[in-house]
N, C-alpha and C positions, 0 to 999 in steps of 0.2 A: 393510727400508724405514726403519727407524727410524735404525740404526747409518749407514745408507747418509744418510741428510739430515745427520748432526752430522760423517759423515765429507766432503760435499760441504761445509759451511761454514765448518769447517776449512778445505777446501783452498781456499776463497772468500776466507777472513780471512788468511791466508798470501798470496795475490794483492793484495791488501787492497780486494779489492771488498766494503767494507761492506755495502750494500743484499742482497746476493747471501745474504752468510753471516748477518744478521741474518733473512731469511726461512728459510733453513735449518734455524736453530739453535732458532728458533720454531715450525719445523713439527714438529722433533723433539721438541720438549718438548710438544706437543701430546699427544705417543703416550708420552714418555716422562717425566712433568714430577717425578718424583722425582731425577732425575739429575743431582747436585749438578756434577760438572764442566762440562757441558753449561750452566746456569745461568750457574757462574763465566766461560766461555767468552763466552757472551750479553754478560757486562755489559761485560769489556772490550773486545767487540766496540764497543759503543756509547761506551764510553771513547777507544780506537782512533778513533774517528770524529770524535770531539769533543760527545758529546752527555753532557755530564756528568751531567745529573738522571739519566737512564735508566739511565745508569751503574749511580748510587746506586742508585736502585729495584731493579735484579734484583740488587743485590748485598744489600741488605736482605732481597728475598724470598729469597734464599737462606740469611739466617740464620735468618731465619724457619722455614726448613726443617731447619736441622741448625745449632745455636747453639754447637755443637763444631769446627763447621770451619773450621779456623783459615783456610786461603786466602779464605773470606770474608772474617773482619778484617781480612785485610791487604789482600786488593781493597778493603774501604768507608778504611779509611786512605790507599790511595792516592787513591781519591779525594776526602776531604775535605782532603787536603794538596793538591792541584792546585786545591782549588777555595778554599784559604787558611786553611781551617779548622784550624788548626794543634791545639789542644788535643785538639781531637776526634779528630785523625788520630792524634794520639802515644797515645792511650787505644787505640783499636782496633791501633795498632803492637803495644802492651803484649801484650793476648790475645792477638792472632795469634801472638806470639814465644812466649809461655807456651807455645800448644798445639801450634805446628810452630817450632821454633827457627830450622829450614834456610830459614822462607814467605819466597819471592821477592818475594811480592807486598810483605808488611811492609817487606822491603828496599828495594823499589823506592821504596816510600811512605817511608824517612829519607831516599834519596839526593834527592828530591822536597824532605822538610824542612829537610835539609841546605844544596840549593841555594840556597832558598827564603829561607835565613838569610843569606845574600851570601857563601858557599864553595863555587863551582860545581865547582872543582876535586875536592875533597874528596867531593863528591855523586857526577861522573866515577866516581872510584876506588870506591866504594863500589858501584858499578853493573858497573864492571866485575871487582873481587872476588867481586860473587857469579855473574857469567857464568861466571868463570875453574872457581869451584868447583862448575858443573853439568859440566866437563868430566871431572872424577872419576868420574861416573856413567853419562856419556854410551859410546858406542860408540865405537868407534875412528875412524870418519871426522867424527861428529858431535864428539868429543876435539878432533881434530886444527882443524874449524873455529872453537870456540868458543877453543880457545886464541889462533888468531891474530889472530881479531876482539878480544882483550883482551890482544893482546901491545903493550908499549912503543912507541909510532910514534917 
């Protein structure tokens, strides 16, 4: 029941039926409310959406929960860089790199601060370097798509 709501809003948030997978991802945490991807999942759902405080909220209650986890830093960076909090966002970049070097999230939040600085370009690149280097890890069909969404047009 449980695996089966955070697997259903998933496949909600991939649709990008917000409404759908933020009841989901709520109902699971109900049963399961230690489970920090599930949380991280939440918030960018509510980012995804456009609802930035909520964002923030479950991305705080999730350090609140584990002040180790670096994909939290870099979720609450990205969102206080979207939200123009620029100092703020670069401190939370900071830890997040300290504790996960690879956090996509932190990345995503310079290529955010980046843009954000008037170098869209540079932000692009920096967005799609790290797409390019999840194909390393990925599978062979998941390789083959992530390369050509970050190949040269």
């Amino acid at each position: 029941m449980i695996t089966e709501r955070i697997g259903l809003g998933t496949m909600a948030l991939l649709a990008q039926d917000f409404p759908a997978a933020k009841a989901h991802f709520e109902r699971g945490l109900q049963y399961l409310p230690g489970h920090l991807g599930t949380w991280i999942t939440l918030g960018w759902t509510h980012q995804l959406s456009g609802d930035l405080a909520k964002a923030e909220a479950t991305f705080r209650n999730t350090l609140e929960r584990d002040r180790n986890y670096g994909e939290a830093h870099g979720a609450l960076a990205a969102v206080t860089a979207l939200q123009g909090r620029k100092s703020e966002a670069q401190k939370s970049i900071e830890v997040a790199l300290r504790l996960d070097p690879a956090s996509l999230s932190a990345k995503f939040a310079q290529a955010v601060l980046t843009g954000a600085a008037g170098n869209p370009e540079a932000a692009r690149q920096l967005i799609m370097n790290t797409a390019a280097a999840l194909a390393t890890g990925a599978g062979p069909r998941a390789a083959g798509y992530l390369r050509e969404l970050t190949r040269r047009q």
